[in-house]
C-alpha positions in Angstrom: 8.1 -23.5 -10.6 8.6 -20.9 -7.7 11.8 -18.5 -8.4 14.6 -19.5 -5.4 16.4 -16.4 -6.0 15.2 -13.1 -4.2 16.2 -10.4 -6.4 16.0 -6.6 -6.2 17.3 -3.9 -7.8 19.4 -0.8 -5.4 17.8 2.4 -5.4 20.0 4.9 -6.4 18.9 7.9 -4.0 20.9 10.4 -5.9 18.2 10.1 -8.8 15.3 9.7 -7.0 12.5 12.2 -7.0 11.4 11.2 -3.2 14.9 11.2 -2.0 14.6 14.2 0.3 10.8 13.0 1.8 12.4 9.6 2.4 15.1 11.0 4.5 12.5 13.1 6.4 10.4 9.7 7.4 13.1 8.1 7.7 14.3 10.0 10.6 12.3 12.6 12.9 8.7 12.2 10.8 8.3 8.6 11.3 4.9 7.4 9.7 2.3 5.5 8.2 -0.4 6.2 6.6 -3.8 4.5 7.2 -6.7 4.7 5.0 -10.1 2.8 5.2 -12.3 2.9 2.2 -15.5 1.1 0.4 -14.5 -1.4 -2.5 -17.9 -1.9 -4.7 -17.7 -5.3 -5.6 -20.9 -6.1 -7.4 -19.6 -7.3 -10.7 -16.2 -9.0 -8.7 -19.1 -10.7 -6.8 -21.2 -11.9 -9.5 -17.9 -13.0 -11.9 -16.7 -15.0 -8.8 -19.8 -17.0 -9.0 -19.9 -17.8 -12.5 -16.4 -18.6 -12.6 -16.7 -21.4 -9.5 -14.0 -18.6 -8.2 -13.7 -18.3 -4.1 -13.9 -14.7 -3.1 -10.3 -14.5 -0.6 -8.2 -15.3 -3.0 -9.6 -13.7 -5.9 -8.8 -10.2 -3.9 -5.7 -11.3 -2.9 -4.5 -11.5 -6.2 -6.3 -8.3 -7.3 -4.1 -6.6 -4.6 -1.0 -8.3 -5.3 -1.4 -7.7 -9.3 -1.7 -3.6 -8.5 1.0 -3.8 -5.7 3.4 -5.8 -8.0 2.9 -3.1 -10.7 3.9 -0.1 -8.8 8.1 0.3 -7.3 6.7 1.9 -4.3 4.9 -0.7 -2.7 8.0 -3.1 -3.7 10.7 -1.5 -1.7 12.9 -2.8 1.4 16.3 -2.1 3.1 18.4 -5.0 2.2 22.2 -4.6 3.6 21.5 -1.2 5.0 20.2 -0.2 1.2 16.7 1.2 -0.1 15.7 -1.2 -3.1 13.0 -2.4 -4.8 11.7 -6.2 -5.2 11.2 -7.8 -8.7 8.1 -9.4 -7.8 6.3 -9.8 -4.0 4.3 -12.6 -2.7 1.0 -11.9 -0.6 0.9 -13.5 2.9 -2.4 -14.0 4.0 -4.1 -14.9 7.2 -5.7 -18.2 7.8 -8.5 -18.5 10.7 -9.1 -21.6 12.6 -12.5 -22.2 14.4 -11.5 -24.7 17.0 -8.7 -22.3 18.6 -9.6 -19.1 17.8 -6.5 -18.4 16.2 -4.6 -18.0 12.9 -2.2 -18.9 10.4 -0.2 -17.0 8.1 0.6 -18.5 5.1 2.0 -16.9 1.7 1.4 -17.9 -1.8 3.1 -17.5 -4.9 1.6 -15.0 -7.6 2.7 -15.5 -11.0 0.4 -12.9 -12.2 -2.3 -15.6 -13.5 -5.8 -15.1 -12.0 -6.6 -18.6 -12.7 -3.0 -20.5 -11.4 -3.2 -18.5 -8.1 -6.6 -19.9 -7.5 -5.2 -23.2 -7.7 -1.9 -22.4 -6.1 -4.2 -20.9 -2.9 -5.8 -24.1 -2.8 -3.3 -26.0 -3.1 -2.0 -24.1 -0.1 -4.9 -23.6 1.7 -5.3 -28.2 1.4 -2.3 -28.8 2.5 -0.9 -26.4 5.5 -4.9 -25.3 6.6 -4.9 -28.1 9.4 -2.0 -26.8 11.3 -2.2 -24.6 13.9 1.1 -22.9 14.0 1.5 -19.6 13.1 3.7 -20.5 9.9 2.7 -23.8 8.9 4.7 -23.7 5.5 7.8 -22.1 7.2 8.3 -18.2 7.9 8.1 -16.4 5.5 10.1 -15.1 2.6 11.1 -11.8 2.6 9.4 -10.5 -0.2 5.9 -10.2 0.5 3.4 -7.9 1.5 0.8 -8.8 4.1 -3.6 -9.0 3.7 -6.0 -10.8 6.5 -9.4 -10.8 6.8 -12.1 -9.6 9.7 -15.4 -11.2 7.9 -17.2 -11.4 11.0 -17.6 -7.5 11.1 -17.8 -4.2 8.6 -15.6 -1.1 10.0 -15.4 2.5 8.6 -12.4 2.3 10.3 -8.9 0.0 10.9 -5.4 0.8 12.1 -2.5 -1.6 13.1 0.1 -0.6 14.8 3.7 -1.4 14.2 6.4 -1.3 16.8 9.9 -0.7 15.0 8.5 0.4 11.9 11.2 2.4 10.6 11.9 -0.2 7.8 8.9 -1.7 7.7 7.6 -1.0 4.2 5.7 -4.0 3.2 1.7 -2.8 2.9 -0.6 -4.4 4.9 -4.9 -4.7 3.6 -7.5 -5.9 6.3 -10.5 -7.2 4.6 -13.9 -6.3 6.4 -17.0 -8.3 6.2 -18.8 -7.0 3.0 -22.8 -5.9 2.8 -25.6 -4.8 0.5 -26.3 -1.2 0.1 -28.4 0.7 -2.8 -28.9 -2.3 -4.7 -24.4 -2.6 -4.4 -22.1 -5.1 -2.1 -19.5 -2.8 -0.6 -16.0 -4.5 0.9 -14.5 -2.1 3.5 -10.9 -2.4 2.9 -8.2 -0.6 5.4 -4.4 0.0 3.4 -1.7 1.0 5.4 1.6 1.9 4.3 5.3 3.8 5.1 5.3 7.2 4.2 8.7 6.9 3.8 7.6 5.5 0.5 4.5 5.9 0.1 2.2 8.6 -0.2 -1.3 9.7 -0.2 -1.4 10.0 -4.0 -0.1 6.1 -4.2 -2.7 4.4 -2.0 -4.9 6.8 -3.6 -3.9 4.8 -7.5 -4.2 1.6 -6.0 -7.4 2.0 -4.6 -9.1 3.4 -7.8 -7.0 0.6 -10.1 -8.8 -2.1 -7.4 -11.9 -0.3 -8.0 -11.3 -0.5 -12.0 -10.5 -4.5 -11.6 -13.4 -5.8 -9.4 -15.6 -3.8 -12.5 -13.6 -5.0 -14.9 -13.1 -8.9 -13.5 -14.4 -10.7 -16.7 -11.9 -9.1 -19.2 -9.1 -9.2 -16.5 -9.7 -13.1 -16.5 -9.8 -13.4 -20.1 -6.5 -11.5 -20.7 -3.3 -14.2 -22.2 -1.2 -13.5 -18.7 -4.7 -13.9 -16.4 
């Protein structure tokens, strides 16, 4: 059953260690940062298959199991405060052929590989059809965002994001993945605040998505998975 309560815990800025570089872009130094990087997904590939797995969802979990373990990709102003969610929720973009347009659509992650598959299905079955841009309702506020360019690879992405003083949710854009020396590499684009996120965070979460997609078969078999 999906939790009705959005709860958070306050930042106390007194103790934290980032309290000055928040304040800094939070005010004149305003920024994201934007990184594009190769994912090897070989073995995520080859596990997906066996497993009767689809590949969108399975890396939308991946992501939302690394960005629900760190505080820093957690955090929002709620009430004019800095705090941190207890658990986020990916929204994920849906694309329909007929207009040319998308869908966003959110999911809940429970942190079981195997009940967000079905969960995404379920989802995916029952809002796909509609056209609107939130067929199951706006959002909920705690989420973070991923969508999905598989018609194309890039070395490059960047969104821009008018107002983004509080924005803090991260965003991924999915690339359209390809063979190369005998590997399949997913280009993957992570943008995030600086006001709490640094270089050295996106840096973790890409190397801990690298360590999953090798490690997919004893991620699935774990008790919580």
């Amino acid at each position: 059953m999906e939790k009705t309560t959005l709860e958070y815990t306050p930042v106390d800025l007194s103790r934290w260690a980032r309290k000055e570089h928040f304040e800094v872009f939070q005010s004149f130094a305003q920024s994201t940062i934007n990184q594009t990087v190769l994912i090897d997904i070989t073995e995520l590939l080859k596990h997906i298959r066996e497993a009767g797995w689809k590949f969108y969802p399975t890396i939308i979990f991946l992501l939302s199991k690394i960005v629900n373990s760190h505080a820093e990709f957690r955090m929002a102003i709620k009430n004019n405060e800095l705090v941190i969610w207890n658990e986020i929720h990916p929204s994920y973009t849906i694309f329909h052929n007929e207009t040319e347009t998308f869908s966003s659509l959110w999911s809940h992650y429970d942190g079981n590989i195997h009940h967000f598959q079905d969960v995404y299905s379920e989802d995916v079955a029952r809002y796909g059809n509609n056209l609107s841009y939130w067929p199951k309702g706006e959002s909920r506020e705690n989420i973070f965002f991923v969508s999905a360019i598989p018609w194309v690879s890039f070395t490059s992405f960047n969104i821009n994001v008018a107002n983004m003083q509080n924005f803090f949710a991260p965003m991924f854009t999915l690339g359209k993945y390809y063979k190369q020396d005998g590997k399949v590499l997913l280009p993957l684009a992570v943008q995030v605040h600086h006001s709490v996120c640094d270089g050295f965070h996106v840096a973790r979460l890409i190397n801990e998505l690298q360590e999953m997609s090798d490690g997919i078969k004893h991620l699935s078999e774990e008790p919580n998975a």
